[in-house]
N, C-alpha and C positions, 0 to 999 in steps of 0.2 A: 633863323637856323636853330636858335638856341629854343625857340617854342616847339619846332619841330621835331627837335631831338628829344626833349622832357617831355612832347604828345607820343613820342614813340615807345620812352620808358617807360612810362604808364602805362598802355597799349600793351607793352610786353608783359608788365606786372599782373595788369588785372587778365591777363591770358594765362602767366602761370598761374593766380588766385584761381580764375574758372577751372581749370585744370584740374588742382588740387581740393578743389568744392568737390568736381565729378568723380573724383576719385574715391575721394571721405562718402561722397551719396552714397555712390554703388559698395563701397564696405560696409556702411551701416546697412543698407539695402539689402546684403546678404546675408550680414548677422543677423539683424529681422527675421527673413526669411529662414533662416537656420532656427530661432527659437521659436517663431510660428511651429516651424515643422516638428520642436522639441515639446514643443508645448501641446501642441495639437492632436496630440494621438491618443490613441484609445489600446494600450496594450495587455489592459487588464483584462477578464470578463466580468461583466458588470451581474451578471446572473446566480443565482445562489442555486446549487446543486440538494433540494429539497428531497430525502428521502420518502422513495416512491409510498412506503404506509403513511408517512404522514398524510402525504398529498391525497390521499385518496380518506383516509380519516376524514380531515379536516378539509373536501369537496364543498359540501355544502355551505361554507361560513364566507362574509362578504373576504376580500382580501385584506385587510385591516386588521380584522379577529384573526383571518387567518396566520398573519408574520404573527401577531400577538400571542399564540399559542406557540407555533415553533420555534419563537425566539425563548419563550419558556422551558419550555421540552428541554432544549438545549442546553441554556444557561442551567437548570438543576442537573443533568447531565455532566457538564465540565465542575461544578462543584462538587457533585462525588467524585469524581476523579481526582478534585483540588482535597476533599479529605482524607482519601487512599494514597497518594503520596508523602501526603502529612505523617500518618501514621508509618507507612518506609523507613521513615526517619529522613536525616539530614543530607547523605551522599546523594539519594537518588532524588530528593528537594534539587540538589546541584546541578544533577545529569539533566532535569526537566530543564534547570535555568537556561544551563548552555543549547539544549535541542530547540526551547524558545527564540533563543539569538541570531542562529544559524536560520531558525524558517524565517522570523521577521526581515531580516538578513537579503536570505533570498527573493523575498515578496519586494522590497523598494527595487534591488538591483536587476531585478527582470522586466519591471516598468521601464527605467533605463534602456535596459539590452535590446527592449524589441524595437525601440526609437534607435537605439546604435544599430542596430543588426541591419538595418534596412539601408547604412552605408557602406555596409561588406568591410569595416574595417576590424583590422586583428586584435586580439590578446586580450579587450574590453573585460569579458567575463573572468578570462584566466587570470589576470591580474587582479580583480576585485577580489577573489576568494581567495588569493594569495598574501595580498595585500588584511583581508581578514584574518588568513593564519598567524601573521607575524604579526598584527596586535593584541591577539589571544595568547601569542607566546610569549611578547611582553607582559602584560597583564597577568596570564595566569602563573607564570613564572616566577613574579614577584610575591603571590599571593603564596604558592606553594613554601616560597623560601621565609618569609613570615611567620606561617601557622606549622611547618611540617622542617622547623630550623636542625630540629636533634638527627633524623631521620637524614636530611639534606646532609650533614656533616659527619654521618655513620658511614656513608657510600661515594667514593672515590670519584667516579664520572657525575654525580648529581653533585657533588663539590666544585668541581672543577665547571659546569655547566652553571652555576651559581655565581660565583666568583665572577664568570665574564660576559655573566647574563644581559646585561644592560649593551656590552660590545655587539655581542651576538646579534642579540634587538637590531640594533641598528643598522648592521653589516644588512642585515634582511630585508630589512625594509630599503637600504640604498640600493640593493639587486632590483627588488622590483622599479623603484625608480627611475633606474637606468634601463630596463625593460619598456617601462613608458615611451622613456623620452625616445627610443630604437623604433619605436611603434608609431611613430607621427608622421601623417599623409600628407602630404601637400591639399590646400584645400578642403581641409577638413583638420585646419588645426585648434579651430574655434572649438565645435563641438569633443573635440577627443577633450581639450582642457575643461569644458563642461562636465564631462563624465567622470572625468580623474577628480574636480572638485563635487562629484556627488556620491563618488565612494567614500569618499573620506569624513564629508558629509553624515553617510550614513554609518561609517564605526564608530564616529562620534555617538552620532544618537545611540546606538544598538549595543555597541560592544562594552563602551566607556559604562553606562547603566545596569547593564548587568552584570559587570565586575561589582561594580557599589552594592547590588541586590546582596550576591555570595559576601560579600563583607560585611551588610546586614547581617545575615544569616548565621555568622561567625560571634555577633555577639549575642547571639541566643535567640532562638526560632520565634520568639515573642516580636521581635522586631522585624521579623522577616512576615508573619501571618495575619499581625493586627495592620499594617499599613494596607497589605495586596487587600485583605478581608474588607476594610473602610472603604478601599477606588470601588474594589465588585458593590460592597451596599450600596453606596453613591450613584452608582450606574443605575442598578435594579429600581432605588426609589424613585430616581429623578426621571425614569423611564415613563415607570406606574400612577406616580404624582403627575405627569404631563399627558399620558394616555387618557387617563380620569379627568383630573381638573384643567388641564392646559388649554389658556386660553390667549396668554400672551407674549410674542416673541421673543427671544432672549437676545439672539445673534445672527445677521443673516447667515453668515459662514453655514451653520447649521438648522435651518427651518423650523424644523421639529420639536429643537427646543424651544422651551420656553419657560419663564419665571415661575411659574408654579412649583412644576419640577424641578427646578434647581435651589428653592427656596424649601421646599419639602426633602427636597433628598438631602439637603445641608442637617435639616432637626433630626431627619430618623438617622443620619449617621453618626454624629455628634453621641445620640444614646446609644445605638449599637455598639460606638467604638467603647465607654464606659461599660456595657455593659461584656463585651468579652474579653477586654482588659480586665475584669474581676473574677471572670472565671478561668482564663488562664495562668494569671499571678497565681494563683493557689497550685503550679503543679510546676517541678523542679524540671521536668525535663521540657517545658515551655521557657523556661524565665533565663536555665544557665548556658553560660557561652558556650556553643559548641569547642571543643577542644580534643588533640589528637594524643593519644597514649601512646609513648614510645616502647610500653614493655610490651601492649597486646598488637600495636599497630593496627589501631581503630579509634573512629571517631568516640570522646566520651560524652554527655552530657550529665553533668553530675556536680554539686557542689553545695554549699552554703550558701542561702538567696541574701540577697544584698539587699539591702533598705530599701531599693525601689519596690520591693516586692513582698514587703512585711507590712502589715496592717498597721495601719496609724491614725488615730483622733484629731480627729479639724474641729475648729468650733465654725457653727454658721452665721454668716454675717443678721446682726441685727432686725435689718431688712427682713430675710426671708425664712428667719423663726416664728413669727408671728403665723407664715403663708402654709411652712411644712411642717411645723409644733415639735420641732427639736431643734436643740441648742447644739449636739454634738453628731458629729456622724464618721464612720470607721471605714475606713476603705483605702487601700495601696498607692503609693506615690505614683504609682506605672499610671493610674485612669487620671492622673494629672495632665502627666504628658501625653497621652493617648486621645485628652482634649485639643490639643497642637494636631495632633497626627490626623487627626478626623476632620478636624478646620480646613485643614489645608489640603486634603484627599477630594473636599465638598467645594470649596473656592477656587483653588488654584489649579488643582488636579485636571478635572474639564477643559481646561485651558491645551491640553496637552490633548485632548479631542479635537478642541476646536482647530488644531494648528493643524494634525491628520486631514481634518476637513477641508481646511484651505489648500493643503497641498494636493488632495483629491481633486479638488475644483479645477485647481493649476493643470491638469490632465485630466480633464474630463472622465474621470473613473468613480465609479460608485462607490467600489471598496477596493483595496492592495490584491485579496485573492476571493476566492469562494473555500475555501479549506472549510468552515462551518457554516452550514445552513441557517441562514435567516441572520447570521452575523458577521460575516465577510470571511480574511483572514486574519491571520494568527495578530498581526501588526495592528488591526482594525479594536481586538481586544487587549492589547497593551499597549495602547498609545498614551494614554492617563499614568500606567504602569511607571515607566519609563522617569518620567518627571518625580514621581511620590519617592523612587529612588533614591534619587539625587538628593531630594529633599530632609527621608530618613538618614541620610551618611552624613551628610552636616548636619544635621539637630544631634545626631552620638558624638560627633565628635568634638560641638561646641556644645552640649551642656551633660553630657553622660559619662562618657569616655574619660578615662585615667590611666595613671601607666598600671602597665600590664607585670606585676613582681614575676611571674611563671614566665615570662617571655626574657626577661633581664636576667634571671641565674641561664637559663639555657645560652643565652649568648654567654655570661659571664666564662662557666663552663669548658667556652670551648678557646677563651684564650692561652697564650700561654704562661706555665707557672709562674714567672716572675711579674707578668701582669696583672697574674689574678693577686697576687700579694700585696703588690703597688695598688690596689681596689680596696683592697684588705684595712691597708693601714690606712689609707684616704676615709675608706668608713669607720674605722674607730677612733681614730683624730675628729671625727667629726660629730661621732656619738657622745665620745668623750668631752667636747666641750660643750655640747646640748644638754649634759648631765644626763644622760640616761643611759648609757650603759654601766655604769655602778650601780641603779638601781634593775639593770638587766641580773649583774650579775648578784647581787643580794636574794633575787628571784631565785 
């Protein structure tokens, strides 16, 4: 009896076990099935929308020459347009930055949409762009109340909007959250949390980077022009050097490439970047931080250039006196760091292709849009962008960046009088035993 009973609990056990095997199958079996189906599609169009004069120009040439010439056409194209904004000055640098955002933005999110759309479930996109605003509004919100502090504290509701900005943020973003969670279908809770983790996903990538870009920007147009200016060189050469000499694979992720090009687009960016690092140090309204005048309310650029950007005497290494027959050579601390920035635009930067690439691959698309003939879209040309970002805002802030004296009297300013006194006398107790203010005041 007693073997009969313990052949029967077993018998029961491995019946619930089979059970709960068929069960776990057929969920992984569905989730499968869900990411084939997330993976599998083709929502992009893979075609480049080639302007009918070119097309018919360039008739005769095999297809090779032919992208070869329209991707030219093009790329000198969006370079004058990259130095017609330049010259704009810095607001409408800005307004590009953000219209960059919002297309990149919408090119990954509409890959998503046409794989969600096709389960007829709600709010997908409304929420995405929602979800975008309210980290625009955090982000830019903060960046406003930083650089634009006098102006924020002149105006009663931008005070007040200031003050609970961070709350606000939040409040916003927990709306749309609870929108989400209101929005979930039975049966399709896998993929909704798929898409909820690929929007966020992409403000990360998108939004977070182009905030750092305009904070660039902020410490003077040199750091916003030589970085973007090194990724486009890098691009161009390692294109030219791989069309010409490329003979050998770099990465499968990317076919096309190959060591040639990315070994040649490494040298001619390296001197590129040296070499418009010296022609723009020489000019004030490249080198100084942008900053906001409270009397005109307008952006200034205008200042006293800072060491980085004052000619200085290197001696050359022993070594390579003999090679280039000078002992001394004169040039701006900025083509020091601008070796960093070119390095890492030529090594690292590509990486941030390569990764576009692999996520292309993952959905079989050839590019995010067709927006530019013979180049995809807007996403397809700042995917390198994006990364070099991130990259300038931590090299300012660990080896350039200082405190900011114009930013500490405007907060000091706006305390009140018995605080600013209590400042007062903390700084001259302190001056006072550094010994220099006696020598301030003999001055």
């Amino acid at each position: 009896c007693s073997e009969l009973s313990a052949g029967a609990v077993r018998g029961a056990g491995k019946s619930r076990e089979s059970e709960s095997e068929n069960k776990l199958d057929a969920e992984t079996a569905s989730d499968s099935e869900s990411k084939s189906e997330f993976g599998g599609s083709a929502p992009v169009p893979t075609s480049d929308d080639t302007p009918e004069v070119l097309n018919r120009a360039l008739s005769n040439l095999s297809s090779r020459w032919k992208n070869w010439w329209v991707r030219g056409i093009l790329t000198l194209a969006m370079i004058t347009f990259f130095f017609i904004i330049i010259y704009l000055g810095p607001m409408v640098l800005m307004t590009i930055v953000m219209c960059v955002q919002i297309k990149c933005f919408h090119e990954i999110i509409t890959i998503g949409y046409n794989v969600y759309h096709s389960y007829d479930l709600p709010w997908f996109r409304t929420l995405s762009w929602y979800f975008l605003l309210c980290v625009n509004y955090f982000f830019y919100g903060e960046t406003v109340t930083d650089y634009f502090f006098t102006l924020v504290q002149r105006e009663e509701p931008l005070r007040i909007l200031s003050k609970y900005h961070r709350f606000i943020s939040f409040a916003l973003y927990l709306t749309g959250f609870c929108m989400f969670v209101l929005s979930l279908v039975k049966k399709h809770y896998r993929l909704q949390f798929y898409m909820f983790g690929w929007t966020h996903v992409t403000l990360l990538i998108v939004v977070t980077q182009s905030h750092l870009i305009i904070h660039n920007l902020f410490e003077g147009m040199i750091w916003f022009i030589v970085p973007i200016s090194c990724v486009i060189c890098n691009d161009i050469m390692a294109y030219m050097f791989g069309f010409f000499f490329g003979r050998t694979p770099l990465i499968k992720l990317s076919p096309k490439k190959t060591w040639e090009g990315f070994i040649g687009g490494f040298f001619a960016t390296v001197l590129f970047g040296l070499l418009l690092s010296y022609v723009m140090s020489g000019y004030r309204c490249f080198t100084c931080p942008v900053e906001f005048n409270n009397d005109t309310n307008s952006f200034t650029v205008d200042c006293e250039p800072s060491e980085l950007f004052q000619l200085q005497e290197y001696n050359i290494p022993l070594v390579l006196q003999s090679v280039v027959g000078w002992k001394t050579v004169r040039m701006y601390p900025f083509q020091i760091h601008s070796i960093a920035l070119s390095t890492f635009a030529s090594l690292i930067g590509p990486f941030g292709g390569f990764f576009a690439s692999g996520f292309k691959r993952a959905f079989k698309i050839k590019d995010f849009a067709n927006t530019i003939p013979g180049h995809g879209g807007i996403m397809d040309r700042f995917d390198c962008q994006y990364l070099m970002a991130t990259f300038v805002n931590v090299y300012i802030a660990s080896f350039i960046r200082g405190p900011n004296p114009s930013k500490l009297i405007q907060q000091f300013l706006t305390l009140r009088p018995d605080q600013q006194l209590h400042i007062f006398n903390t700084l001259k107790a302190h001056l006072v035993d550094k010994g220099m203010l006696g020598s301030l005041e003999d001055a």
